[in-house]
C-alpha positions in Angstrom: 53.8 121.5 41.0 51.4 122.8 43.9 54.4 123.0 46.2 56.1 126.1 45.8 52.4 128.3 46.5 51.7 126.4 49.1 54.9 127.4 50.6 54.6 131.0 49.9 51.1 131.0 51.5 52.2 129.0 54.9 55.1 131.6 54.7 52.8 134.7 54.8 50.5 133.1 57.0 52.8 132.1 59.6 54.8 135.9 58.8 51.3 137.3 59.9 51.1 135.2 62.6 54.5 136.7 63.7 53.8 140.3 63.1 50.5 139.9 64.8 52.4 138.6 68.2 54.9 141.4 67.5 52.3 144.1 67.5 50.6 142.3 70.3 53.4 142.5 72.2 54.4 146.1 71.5 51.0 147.3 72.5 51.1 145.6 75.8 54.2 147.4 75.9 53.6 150.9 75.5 50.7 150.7 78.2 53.5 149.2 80.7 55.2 152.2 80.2 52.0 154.8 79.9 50.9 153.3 82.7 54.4 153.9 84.7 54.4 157.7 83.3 50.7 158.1 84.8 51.7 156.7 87.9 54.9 158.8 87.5 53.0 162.0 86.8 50.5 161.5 89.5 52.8 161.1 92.6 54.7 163.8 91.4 51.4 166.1 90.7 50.7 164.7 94.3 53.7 165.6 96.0 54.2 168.7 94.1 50.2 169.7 95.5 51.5 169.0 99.3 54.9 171.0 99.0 53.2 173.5 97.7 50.6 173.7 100.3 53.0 173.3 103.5 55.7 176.2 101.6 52.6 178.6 101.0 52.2 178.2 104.4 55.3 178.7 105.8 55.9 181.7 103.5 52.8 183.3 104.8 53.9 182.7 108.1 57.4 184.7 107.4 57.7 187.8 109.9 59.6 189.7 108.1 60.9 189.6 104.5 64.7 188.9 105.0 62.6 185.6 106.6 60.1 185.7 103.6 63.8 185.3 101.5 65.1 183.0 103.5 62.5 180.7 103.0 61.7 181.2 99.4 66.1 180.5 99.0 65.9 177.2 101.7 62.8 175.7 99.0 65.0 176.0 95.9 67.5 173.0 96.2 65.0 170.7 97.4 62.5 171.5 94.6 65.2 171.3 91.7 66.2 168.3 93.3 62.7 166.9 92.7 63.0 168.1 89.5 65.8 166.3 88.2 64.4 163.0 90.2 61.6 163.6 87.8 63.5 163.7 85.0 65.6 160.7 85.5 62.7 158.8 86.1 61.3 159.9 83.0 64.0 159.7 81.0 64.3 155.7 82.3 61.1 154.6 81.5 61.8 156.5 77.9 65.1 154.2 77.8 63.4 150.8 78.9 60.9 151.3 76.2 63.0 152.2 74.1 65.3 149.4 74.4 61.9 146.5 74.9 61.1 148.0 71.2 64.8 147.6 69.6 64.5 143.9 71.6 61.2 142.8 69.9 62.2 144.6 66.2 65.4 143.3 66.3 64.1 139.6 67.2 61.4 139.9 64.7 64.0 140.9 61.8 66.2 137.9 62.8 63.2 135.5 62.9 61.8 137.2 59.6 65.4 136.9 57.6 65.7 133.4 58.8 62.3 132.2 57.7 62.6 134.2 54.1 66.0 132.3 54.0 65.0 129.0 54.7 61.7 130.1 52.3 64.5 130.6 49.6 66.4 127.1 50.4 63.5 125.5 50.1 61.9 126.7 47.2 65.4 126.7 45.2 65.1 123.1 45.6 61.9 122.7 43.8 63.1 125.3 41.3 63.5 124.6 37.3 67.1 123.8 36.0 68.3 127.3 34.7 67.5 129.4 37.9 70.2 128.5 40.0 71.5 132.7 39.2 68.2 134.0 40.2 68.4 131.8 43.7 71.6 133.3 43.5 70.6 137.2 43.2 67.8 136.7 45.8 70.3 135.2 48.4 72.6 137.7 47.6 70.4 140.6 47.8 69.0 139.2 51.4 72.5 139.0 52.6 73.0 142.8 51.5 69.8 144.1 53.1 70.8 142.1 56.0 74.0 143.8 56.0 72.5 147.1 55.7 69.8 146.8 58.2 72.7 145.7 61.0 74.7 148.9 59.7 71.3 151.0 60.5 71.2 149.6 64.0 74.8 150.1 65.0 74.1 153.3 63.7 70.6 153.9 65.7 72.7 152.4 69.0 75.3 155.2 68.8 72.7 157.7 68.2 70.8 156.9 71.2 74.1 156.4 72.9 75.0 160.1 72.2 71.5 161.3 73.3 71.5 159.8 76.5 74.9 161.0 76.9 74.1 164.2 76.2 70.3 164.7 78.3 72.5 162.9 81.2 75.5 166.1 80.7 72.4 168.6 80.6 70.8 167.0 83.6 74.2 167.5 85.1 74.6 170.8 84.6 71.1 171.8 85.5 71.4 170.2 89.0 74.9 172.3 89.4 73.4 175.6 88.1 70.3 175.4 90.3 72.9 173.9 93.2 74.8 177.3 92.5 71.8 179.9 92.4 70.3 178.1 95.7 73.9 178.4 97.5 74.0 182.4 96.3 70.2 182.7 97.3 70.8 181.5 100.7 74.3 183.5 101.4 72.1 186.7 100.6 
């Protein structure tokens, strides 16, 4: 008679267990990749300071302004260059997160819906003659949310599909804008 709580509270406890590892492991996640965007922001902040410094020089050192132009049009392809290294880098670290969290929820779904399933065997075995339609509902109702939950991740995939898509196309045509101006700066 004791059996069927004491399978519901080994369920939650081990289901705790599990989210607590999943959190765990999240965490230590998201500092991997705030620690990678410091790092990430600090070269470049570092870099950015010595260009900076060595250009200020040099255009203080221009003779004459069609020099002063010349050196001003010579730094623009390099530094949007730099710009969209930046931005790719960012953009992957973004993307690996990204995917680490869809990894670790999607696992922890799977192991969740296999333990409530097995939770539902089980317990339908100990259940009272008569309930064999509730067992019923409740496996059918799993196999539905289940179903919709996989619908909401294809749907998430293609979303995140079409974003990276389309910041890769605008990354694109930054770089070939700021390509173009640079070319008509230094023919001037």
């Amino acid at each position: 008679m004791f059996a069927i709580p004491e399978q519901f509270s080994n369920a939650t406890k081990a289901n705790f267990e599990s989210q607590f590892a999943l959190y765990s492991s999240l965490t230590a996640k998201a500092f991997e990749s705030i620690e990678k965007l410091v790092e990430l922001n600090l070269t470049a902040a570092k870099a950015t300071l010595e260009e900076s410094s060595i250009a200020t020089k040099q255009l203080l050192s221009a003779k004459d302004p069609q020099e002063f132009f010349s050196l001003t049009a010579a730094q623009a392809q390099p530094t949007a260059e730099k710009a969209m290294s930046y931005s790719r880098q960012l953009a992957a670290i973004a993307t690996g997160t990204q995917a680490e969290f869809s990894k670790a929820a999607e696992f922890q779904i799977a192991e969740t819906n296999r333990k409530v399933i097995s939770l539902v065997d089980e317990v339908s075995k100990n259940a009272p003659a008569g309930s064999e339609n509730v067992v019923a509902v409740i496996k059918a109702s799993i196999g539905n949310a289940n179903a919709g939950y996989e619908q909401l991740t294809k749907t998430a995939k293609q979303a995140k599909e079409a974003m990276e898509t389309n910041v890769n196309a605008a990354v694109s045509q930054f770089t070939q804008a700021a390509q173009n101006v640079a070319a008509r700066t230094t023919k001037r």
